[in-house]
Steps between C-alpha positions, in 0.01 A plus 500: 500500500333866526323381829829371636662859388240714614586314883848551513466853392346576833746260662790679332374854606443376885877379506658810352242704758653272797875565361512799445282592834243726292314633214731782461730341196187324345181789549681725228476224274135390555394869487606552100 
């Protein structure tokens, strides 16, 4: 279960990277 989580969190952040074209949304978040 935590294995299969700690996959699709990468997964998730790739797709939201390729929608939204950038970091810019998602760095503010990962820097606090």
């Amino acid at each position: 279960m935590f294995s299969a989580l700690l996959l699709a969190l990468p997964l998730l952040i790739l797709i939201s990277l390729s929608v939204f074209g950038g970091g810019q949304v998602f760095m503010p978040v990962f820097q606090w």
